[in-house]
C-alpha beads as a LAMMPS data file, in Angstrom:
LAMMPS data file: protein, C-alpha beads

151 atoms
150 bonds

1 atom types
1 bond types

-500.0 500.0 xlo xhi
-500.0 500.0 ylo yhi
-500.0 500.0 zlo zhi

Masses

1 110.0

Atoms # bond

1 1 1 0.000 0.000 0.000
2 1 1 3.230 2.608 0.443
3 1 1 3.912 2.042 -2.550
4 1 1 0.439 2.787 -4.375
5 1 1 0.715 6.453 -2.154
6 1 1 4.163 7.053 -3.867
7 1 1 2.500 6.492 -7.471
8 1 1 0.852 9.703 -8.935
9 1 1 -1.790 8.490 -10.844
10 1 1 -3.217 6.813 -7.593
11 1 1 -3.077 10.024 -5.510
12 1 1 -4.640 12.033 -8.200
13 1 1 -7.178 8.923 -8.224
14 1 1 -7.585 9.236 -4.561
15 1 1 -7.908 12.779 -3.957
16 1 1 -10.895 13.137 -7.035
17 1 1 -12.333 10.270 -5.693
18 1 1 -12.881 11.570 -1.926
19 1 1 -14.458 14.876 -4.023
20 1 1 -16.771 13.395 -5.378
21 1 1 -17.571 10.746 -2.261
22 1 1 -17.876 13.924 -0.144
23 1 1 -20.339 16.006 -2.366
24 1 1 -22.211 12.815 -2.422
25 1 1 -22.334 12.407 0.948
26 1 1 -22.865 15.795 1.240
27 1 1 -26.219 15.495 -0.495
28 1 1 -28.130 14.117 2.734
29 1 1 -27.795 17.053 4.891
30 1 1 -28.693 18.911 1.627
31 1 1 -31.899 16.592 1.407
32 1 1 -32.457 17.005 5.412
33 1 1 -32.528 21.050 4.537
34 1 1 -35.268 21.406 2.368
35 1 1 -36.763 19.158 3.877
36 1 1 -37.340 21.162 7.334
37 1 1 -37.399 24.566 5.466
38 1 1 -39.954 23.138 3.436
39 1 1 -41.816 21.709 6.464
40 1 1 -42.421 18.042 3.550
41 1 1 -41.580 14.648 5.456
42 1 1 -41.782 11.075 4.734
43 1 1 -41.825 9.988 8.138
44 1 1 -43.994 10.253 10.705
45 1 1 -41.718 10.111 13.479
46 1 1 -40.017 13.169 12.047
47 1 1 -42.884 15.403 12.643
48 1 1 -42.531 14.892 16.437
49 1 1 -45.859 14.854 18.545
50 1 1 -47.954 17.136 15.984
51 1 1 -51.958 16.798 16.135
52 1 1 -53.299 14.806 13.391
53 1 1 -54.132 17.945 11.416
54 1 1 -50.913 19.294 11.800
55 1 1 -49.254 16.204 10.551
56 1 1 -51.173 15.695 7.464
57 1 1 -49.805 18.753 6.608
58 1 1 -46.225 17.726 7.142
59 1 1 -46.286 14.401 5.805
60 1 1 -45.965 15.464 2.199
61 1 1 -44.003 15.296 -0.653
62 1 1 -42.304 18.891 -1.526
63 1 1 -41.059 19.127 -5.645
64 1 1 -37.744 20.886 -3.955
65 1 1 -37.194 18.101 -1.782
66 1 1 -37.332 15.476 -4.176
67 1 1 -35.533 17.026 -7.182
68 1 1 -32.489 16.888 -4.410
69 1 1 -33.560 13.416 -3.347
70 1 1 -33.207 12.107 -7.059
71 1 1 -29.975 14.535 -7.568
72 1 1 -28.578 12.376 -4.661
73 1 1 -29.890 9.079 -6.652
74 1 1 -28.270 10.347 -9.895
75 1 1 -25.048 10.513 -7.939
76 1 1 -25.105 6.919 -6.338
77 1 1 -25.541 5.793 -10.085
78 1 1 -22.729 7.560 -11.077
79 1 1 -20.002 7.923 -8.661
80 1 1 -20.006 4.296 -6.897
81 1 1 -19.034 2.941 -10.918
82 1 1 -16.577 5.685 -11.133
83 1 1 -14.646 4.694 -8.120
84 1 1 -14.970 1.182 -8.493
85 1 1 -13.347 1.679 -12.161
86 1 1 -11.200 4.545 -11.795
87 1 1 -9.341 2.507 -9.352
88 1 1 -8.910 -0.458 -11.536
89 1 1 -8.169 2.261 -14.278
90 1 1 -5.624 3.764 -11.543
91 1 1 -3.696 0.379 -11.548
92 1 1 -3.341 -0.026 -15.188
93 1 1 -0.912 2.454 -14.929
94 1 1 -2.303 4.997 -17.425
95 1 1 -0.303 8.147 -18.127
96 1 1 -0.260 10.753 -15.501
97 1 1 -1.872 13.876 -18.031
98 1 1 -4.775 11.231 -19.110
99 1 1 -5.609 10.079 -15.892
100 1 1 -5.765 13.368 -14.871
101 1 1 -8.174 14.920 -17.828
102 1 1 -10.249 11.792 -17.006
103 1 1 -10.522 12.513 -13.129
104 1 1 -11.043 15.992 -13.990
105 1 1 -13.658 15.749 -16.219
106 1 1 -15.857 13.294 -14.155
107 1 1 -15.435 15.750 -11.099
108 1 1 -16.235 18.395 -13.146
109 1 1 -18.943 17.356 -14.488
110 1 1 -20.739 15.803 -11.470
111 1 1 -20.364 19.082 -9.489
112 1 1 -21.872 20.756 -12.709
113 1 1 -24.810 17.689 -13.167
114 1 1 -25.721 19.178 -9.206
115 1 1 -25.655 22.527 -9.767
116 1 1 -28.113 21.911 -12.954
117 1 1 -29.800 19.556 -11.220
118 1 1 -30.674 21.311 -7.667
119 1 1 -30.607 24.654 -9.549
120 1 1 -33.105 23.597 -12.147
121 1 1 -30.959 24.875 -14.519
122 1 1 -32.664 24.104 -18.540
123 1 1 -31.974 21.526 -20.104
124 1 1 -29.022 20.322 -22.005
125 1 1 -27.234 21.533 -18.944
126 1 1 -28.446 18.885 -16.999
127 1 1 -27.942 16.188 -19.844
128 1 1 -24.820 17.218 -21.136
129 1 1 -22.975 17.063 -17.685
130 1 1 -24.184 13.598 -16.890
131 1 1 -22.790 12.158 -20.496
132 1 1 -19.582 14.013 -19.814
133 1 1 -19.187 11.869 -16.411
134 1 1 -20.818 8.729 -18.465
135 1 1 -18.261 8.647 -21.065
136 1 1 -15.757 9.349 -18.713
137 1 1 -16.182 6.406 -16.811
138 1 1 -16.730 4.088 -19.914
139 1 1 -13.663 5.263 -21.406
140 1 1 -11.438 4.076 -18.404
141 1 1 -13.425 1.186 -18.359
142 1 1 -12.553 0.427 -21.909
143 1 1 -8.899 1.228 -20.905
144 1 1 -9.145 -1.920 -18.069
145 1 1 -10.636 -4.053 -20.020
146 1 1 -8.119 -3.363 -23.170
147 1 1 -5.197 -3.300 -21.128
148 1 1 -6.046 -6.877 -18.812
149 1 1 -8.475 -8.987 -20.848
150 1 1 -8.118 -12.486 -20.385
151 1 1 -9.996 -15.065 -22.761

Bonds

1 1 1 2
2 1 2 3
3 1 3 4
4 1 4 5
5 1 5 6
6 1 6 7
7 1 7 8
8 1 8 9
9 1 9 10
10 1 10 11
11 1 11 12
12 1 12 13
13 1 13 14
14 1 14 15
15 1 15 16
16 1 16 17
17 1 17 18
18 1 18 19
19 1 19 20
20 1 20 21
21 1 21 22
22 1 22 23
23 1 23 24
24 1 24 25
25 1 25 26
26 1 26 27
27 1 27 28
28 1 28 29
29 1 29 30
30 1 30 31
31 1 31 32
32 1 32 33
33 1 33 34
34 1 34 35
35 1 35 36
36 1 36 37
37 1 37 38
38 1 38 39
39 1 39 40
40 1 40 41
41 1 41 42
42 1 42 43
43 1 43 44
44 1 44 45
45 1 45 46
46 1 46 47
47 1 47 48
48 1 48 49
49 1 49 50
50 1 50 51
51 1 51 52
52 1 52 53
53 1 53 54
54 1 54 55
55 1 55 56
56 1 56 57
57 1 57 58
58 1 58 59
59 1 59 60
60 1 60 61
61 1 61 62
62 1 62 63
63 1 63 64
64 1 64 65
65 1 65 66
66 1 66 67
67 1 67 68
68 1 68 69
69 1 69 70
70 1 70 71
71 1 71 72
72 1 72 73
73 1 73 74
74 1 74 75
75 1 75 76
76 1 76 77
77 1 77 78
78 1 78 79
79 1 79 80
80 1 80 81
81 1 81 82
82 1 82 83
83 1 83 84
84 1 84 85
85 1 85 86
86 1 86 87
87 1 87 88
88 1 88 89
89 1 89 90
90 1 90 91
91 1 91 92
92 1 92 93
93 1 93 94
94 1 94 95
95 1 95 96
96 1 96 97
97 1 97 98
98 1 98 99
99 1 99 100
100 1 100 101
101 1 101 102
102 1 102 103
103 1 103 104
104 1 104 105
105 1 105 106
106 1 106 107
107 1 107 108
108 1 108 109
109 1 109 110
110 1 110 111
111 1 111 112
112 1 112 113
113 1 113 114
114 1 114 115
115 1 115 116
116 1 116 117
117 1 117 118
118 1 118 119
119 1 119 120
120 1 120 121
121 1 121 122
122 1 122 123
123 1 123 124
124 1 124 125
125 1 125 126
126 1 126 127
127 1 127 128
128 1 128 129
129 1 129 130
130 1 130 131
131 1 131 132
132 1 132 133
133 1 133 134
134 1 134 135
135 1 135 136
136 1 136 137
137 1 137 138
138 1 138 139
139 1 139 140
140 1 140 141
141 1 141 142
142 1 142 143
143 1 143 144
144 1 144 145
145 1 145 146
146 1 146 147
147 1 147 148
148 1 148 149
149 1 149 150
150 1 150 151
């Protein structure tokens, strides 16, 4: 393991990876947000000890709430695949400037696919930033599978 923190392409792989880990992980407390300033719950345990009227109007789905909720979905799709192949990528020992663009790029355009996503932004915004990160991810997964298939 010292050895794969002295290697570049793995530390670049590691730092973009925790990036995108932690603005996934930071979408809960995002989701928890609107959530309570939008006064729309799933649960009814989360609306404490309401009367029945009050919690009827609690317990209610909010559009705000879940466009972040399926922001947060989009990015469970996306990111777990990324890390899963961008370190297998890591350890085929692609050049340092390529493994970079493709790190990059899939950061990029995951922190752009939220801001399009949460901001409503119009489409192709939306669209364009999630194939970005798409073909990111299959083109390092085309570089594993070129570089160690086995028949």
């Amino acid at each position: 393991m010292a050895n794969l923190m002295e290697d570049k392409v793995f530390m670049a792989f590691t730092t973009y990876a925790v990036i995108v880990i932690l603005k996934m992980m930071l979408m809960a407390p995002m989701t928890a947000f609107y959530r309570i300033t939008r006064g729309a719950f799933s649960n009814e345990e989360d609306v404490g000890k309401k009367s029945s009227e009050e919690k009827k109007k609690l317990l209610r789905t909010d559009p705000d709430v879940e466009r972040v909720r399926r922001c947060h979905q989009n990015d469970l799709e996306n990111i777990i695949p990324f890390v899963v192949i961008g370190l297998l990528y890591a350890l085929t020992g692609p050049e340092l400037s390529a493994a970079l663009l493709h790190f990059r790029l899939f950061t990029g355009s995951r922190i752009c696919h939220t801001i399009a996503y949460v901001g409503a932004l119009p489409q192709p915004s939306r669209g364009l930033s999630w194939i970005v990160g798409m073909l990111v991810t299959f083109s390092m997964a085309y570089r594993v599978l070129s570089t160690v298939i086995f028949l």
